[in-house]
C-alpha positions in Angstrom: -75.4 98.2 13.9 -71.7 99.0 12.6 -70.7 101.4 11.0 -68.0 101.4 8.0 -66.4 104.5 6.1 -65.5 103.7 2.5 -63.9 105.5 0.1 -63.4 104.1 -3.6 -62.6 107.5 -5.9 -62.7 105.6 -9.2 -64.9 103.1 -11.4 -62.7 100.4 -10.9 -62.8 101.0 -6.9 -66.7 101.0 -7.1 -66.7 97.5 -8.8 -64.3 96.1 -6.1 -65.9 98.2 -3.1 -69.5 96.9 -4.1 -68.2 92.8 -4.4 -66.1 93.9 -0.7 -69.3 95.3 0.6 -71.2 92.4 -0.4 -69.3 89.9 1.1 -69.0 91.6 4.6 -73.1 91.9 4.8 -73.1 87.9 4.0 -70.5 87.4 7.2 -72.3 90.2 9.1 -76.1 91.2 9.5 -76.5 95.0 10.5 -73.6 96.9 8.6 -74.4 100.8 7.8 -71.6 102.1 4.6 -71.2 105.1 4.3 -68.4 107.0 1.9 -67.3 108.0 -1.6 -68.6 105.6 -4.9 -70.5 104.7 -7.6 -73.7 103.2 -8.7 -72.4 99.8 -8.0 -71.5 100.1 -3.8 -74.8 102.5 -3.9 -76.5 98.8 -4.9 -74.8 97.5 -2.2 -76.3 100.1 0.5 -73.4 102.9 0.3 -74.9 106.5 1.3 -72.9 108.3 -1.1 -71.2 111.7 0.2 -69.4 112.0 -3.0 -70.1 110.0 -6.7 -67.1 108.6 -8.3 -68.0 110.4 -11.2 -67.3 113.4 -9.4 -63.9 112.4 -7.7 -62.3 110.6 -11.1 -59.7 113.1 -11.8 -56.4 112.7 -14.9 -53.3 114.2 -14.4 -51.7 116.7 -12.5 -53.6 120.2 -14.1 -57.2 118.6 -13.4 -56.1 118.0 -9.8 -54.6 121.1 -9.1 -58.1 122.7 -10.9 -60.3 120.8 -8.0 -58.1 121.7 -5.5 -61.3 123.5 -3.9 -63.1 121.1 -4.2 -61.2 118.3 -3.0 -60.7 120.3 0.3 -64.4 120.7 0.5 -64.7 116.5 0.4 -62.0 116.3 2.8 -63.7 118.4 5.1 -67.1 116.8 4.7 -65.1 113.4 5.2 -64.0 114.7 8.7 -67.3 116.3 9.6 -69.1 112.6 9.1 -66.6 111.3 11.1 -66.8 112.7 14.0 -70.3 112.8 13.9 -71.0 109.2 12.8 -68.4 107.6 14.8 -67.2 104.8 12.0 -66.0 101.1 13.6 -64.0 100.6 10.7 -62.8 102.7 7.5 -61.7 100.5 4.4 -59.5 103.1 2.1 -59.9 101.6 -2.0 -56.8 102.1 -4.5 -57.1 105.9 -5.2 -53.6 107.2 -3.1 -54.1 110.8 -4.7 -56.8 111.4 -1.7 -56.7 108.4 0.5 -53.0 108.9 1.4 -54.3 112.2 2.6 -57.2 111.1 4.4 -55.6 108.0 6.4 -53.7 110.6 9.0 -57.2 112.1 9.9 -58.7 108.8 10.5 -55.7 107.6 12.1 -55.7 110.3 14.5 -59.6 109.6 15.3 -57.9 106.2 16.3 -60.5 104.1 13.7 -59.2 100.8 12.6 -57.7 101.4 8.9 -57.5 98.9 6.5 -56.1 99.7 2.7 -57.9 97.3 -0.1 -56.0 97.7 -3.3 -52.9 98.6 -2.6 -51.4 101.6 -4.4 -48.8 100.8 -7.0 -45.9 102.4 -4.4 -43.6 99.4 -6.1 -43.9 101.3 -9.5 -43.4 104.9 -8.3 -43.4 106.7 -5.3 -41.8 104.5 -2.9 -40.9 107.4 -0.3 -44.9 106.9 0.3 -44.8 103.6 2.2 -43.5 105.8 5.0 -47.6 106.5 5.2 -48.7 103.3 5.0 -46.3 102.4 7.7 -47.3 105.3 10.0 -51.2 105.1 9.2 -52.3 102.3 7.8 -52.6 98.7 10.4 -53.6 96.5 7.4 -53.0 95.8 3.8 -55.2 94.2 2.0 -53.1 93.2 -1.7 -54.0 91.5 -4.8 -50.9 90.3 -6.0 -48.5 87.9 -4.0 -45.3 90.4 -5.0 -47.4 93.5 -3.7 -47.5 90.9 0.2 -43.9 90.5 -0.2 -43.0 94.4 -0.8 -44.9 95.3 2.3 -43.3 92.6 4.4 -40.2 94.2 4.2 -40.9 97.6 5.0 -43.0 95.3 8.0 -46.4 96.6 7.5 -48.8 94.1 8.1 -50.1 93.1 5.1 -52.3 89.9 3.5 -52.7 88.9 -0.4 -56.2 87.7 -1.1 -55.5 87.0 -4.6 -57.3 89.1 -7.2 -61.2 89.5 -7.4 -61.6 90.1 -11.0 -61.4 86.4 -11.3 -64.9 86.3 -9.6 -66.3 88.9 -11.9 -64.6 88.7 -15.4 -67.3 86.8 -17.5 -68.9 87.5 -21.0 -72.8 88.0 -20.5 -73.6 86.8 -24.1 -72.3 83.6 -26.3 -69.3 84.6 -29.2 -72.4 84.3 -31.9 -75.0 86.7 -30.6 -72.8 89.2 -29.9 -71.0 89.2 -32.7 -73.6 88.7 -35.0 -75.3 91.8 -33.8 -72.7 94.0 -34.6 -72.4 92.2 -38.2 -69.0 90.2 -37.2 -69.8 86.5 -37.6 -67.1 86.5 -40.6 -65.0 89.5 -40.4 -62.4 90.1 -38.0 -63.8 92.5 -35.0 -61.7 95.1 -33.1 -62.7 96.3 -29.4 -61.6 99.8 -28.5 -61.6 100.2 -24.8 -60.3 104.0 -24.4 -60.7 104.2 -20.6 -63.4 105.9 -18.0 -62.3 108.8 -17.5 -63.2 112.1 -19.8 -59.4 113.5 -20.4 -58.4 109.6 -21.9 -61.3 109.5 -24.1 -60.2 113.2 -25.8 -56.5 111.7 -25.7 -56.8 108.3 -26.8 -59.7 107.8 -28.8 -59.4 109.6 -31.7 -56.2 107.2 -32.5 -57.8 104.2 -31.6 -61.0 105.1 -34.4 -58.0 106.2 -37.1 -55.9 102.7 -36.3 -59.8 101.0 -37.3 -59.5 103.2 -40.4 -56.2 102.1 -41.3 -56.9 98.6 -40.6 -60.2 98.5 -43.4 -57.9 100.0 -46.5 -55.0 97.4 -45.4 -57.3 94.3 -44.7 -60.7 95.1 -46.5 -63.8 94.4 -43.9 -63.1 94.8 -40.5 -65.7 95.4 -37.4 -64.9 97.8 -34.5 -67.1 98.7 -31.2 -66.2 100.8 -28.5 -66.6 99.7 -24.8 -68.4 102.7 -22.4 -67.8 102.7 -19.2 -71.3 102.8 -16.8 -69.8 106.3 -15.3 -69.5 108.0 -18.4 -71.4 110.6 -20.4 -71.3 108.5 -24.1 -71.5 112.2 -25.8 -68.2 112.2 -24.7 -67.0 109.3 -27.3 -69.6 109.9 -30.1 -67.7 113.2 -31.4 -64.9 111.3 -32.0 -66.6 108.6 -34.1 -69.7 110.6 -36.7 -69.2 108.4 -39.9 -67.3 105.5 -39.2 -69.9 103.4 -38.5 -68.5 102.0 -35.3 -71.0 101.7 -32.7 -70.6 101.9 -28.4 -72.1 99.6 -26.1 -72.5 100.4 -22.4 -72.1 97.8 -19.8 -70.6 95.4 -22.2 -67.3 95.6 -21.8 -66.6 91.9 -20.9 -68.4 91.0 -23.6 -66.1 92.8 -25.7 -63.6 91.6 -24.5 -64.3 87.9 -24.5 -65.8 88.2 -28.0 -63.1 90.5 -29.8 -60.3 89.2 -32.1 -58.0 91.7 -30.7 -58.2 94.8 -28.6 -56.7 98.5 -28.2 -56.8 98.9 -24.7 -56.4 102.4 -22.5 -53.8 101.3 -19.7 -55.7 100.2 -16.5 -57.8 97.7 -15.0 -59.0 96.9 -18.2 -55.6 95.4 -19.5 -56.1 92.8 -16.4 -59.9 91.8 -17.8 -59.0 91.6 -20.9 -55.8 89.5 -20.1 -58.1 87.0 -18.3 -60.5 86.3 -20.9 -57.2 86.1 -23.0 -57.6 88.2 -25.9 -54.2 89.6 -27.5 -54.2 93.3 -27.4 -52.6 96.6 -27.5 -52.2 98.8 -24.5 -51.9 102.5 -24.5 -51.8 105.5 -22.6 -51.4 109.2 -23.1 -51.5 111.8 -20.4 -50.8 115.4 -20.6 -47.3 116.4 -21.1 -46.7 117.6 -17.4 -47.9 114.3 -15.8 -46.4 112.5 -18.4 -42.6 113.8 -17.6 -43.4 114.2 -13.8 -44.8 110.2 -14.4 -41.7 109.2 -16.3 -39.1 110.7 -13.9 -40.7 108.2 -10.7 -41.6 105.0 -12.6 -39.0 103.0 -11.7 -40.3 99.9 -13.6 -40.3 98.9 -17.8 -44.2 98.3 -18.4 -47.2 100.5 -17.6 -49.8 97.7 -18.5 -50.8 95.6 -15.5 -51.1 92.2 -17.4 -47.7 93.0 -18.5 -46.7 93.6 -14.6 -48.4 90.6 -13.8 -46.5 88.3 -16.2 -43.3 89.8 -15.5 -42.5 90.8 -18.5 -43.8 92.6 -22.2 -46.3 89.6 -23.7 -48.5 92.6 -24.9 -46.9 95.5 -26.9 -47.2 98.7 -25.1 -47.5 102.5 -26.5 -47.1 105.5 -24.8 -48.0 109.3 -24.9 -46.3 110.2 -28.2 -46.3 106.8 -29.6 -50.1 106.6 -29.2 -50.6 107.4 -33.0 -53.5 105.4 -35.6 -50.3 104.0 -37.7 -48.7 102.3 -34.9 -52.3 101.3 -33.4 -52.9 99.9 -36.4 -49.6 98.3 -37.7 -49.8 96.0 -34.3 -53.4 94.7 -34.2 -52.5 93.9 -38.4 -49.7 91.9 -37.3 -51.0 90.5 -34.4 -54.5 89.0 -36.9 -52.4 88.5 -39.5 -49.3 86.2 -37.7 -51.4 83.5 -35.9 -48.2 81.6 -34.5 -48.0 85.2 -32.7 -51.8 85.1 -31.9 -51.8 82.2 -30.3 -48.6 82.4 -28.3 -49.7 86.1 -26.9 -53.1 83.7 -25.9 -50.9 81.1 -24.1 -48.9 83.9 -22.6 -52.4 85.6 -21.5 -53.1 82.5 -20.0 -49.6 82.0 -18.0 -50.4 85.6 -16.7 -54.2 84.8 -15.2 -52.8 81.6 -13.4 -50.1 84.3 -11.2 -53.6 85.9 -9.8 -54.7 83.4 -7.2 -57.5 81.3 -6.6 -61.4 82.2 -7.2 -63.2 84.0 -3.9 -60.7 86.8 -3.1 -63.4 89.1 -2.4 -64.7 86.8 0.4 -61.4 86.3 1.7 -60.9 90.0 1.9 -64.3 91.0 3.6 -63.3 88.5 6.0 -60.3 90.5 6.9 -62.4 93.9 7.0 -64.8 91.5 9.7 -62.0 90.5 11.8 -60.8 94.1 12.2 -64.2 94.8 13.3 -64.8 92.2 15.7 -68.2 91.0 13.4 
């Protein structure tokens, strides 16, 4: 039996952890995970020290509140450790805690391999030094991530992306939208993130742009995407009497089947860019994190699709800019301008062809097997 510590601290980590997961028990019978995730890797056989539910934390004040609590997990991390005796531990996105927890496991002298890498290219550069010291492979989704590693020479492979195994609408264009009464009205998805503190911040403007939108172009249908990990009382205080329902675990569908979207900054920007639907990104934080954030970032665009292309195909608003008015004024010109509409769709498309081939999450299980020995 071998053992594997994995730790994913966020929804998107669980999706990618549980497609990792399954791809190293199809290359190798008798794997035992143990770790931080979701629901998802717990499908896959995780034993769950810590839910990602409990570990997805915004901004610099609600870190600094869990303080204890992240201590406590750290601890518990090193207790399992040296009482489980791991072969391999696989560290997911999530540099907050993972940078922390790489020296411990490094010290314990347990193969380390990073999937995800964190965006150090963006912001925080000074933090390759730990990769370098910590980490002996990377495991990257995007071919510029490889060749930023290269150079500080850390060992590092690019798989390609593994959304593009996972990104697919569940439901044809016409049941969908004919549920939600859209056949012959334009429809509006609101995707306002998975964590608590971006539904407070950014939902509220993404319901008012949908107001806005109805007295400027009549009819229009909106729905709101909820992530799995999320309490939905959360978003349904923001939305009594507009008649805008949520849908859990149909994001992709509302994606694929949208005219246009308003999308929270995140993974969700990269889904909804390769099922190429024009959209609005945006992203509000609390103040603090927001001018701590702005003095790093040392590139133009937040959005990752945007990242991705190399340049702004999809607009972008931030913190203060996140208002209903300027939500609103770009999905109307966006539905409204279709030589726009459909170059933002070729653009989309330009984008998805810069993230690899199909089967990255085989190709990187593969990587976690060799580093095993399996």
């Amino acid at each position: 039996m071998k053992r594997v510590l994995i730790i994913a601290g966020e929804t998107s980590g669980d999706l990618h952890g549980s497609t990792l997961m399954r791809g190293m028990k199809a290359g190798c019978s008798g794997i035992e995970f143990r770790g931080i995730g979701g629901t998802l890797m717990a499908g896959e056989g995780l034993e769950i020290l810590r839910h990602v539910r409990d570990m997805n934390f915004m901004g610099l004040a609600e870190v600094i509140r869990h303080i204890p609590f992240i201590r406590r997990t750290m601890r518990d991390i090193e207790s399992l450790i040296d009482s489980w005796h791991p072969d391999l531990a696989i560290l997911i996105d999530y540099p907050g805690f993972n940078l922390k927890l790489a020296p411990l496991i490094k010290k314990r002298n347990i193969p380390l391999m990073y999937y995800i890498s964190p965006q150090l290219w963006a912001w925080h550069k000074s933090r390759v030094r730990l990769i370098q010291r910590y980490v002996d492979r990377m495991v990257v989704l995007f071919g510029f991530e490889h060749d930023f590693y290269r150079q500080y020479g850390i060992d590092a492979v690019c798989v390609g992306h593994p959304l593009l195994d996972i990104v697919h609408p569940c439901e044809n264009r016409e049941t969908f939208r004919a549920a939600l009464g859209a056949l012959d009205i334009p429809l509006i998805g609101l995707l306002p993130g998975s964590r608590p503190q971006e539904i407070e911040r950014i939902l509220p403007a993404m319901v008012g742009s949908i107001n806005i939108l109805r007295a400027n172009m009549g009819k229009v249908a909106a729905v709101i995407g909820c992530a799995p990990e999320l309490d939905e009382d959360i978003a349904l205080q923001h939305i009594s009497g507009t008649g805008i329902p949520i849908l859990r675990g149909k994001s992709y569908d509302i994606m694929a089947h949208s005219d246009a979207l308003a999308v929270t900054s995140g993974t969700a920007t990269l889904e909804s860019g390769i099922l190429g639907t024009p959209m609005v990104i945006v992203y509000r934080t609390s103040l603090l994190t927001y001018l701590m954030g702005r003095s790093l970032v040392t590139i133009r665009n937040i959005g990752m699709i945007n990242i991705v292309a190399g340049s702004r195909i999809v607009p972008e608003l931030w913190q203060y800019a996140v208002t209903p008015e300027n939500i609103a004024l770009l999905l109307e010109k966006m539905l409204r301008d279709k030589q726009l509409y459909y170059q933002i769709k070729q653009l989309l498309n330009n984008a998805k062809a810069q993230l690899g081939e199909p089967g990255a999450s085989e190709r990187a299980s593969q990587k976690a097997l060799e580093m095993m020995k399996c």
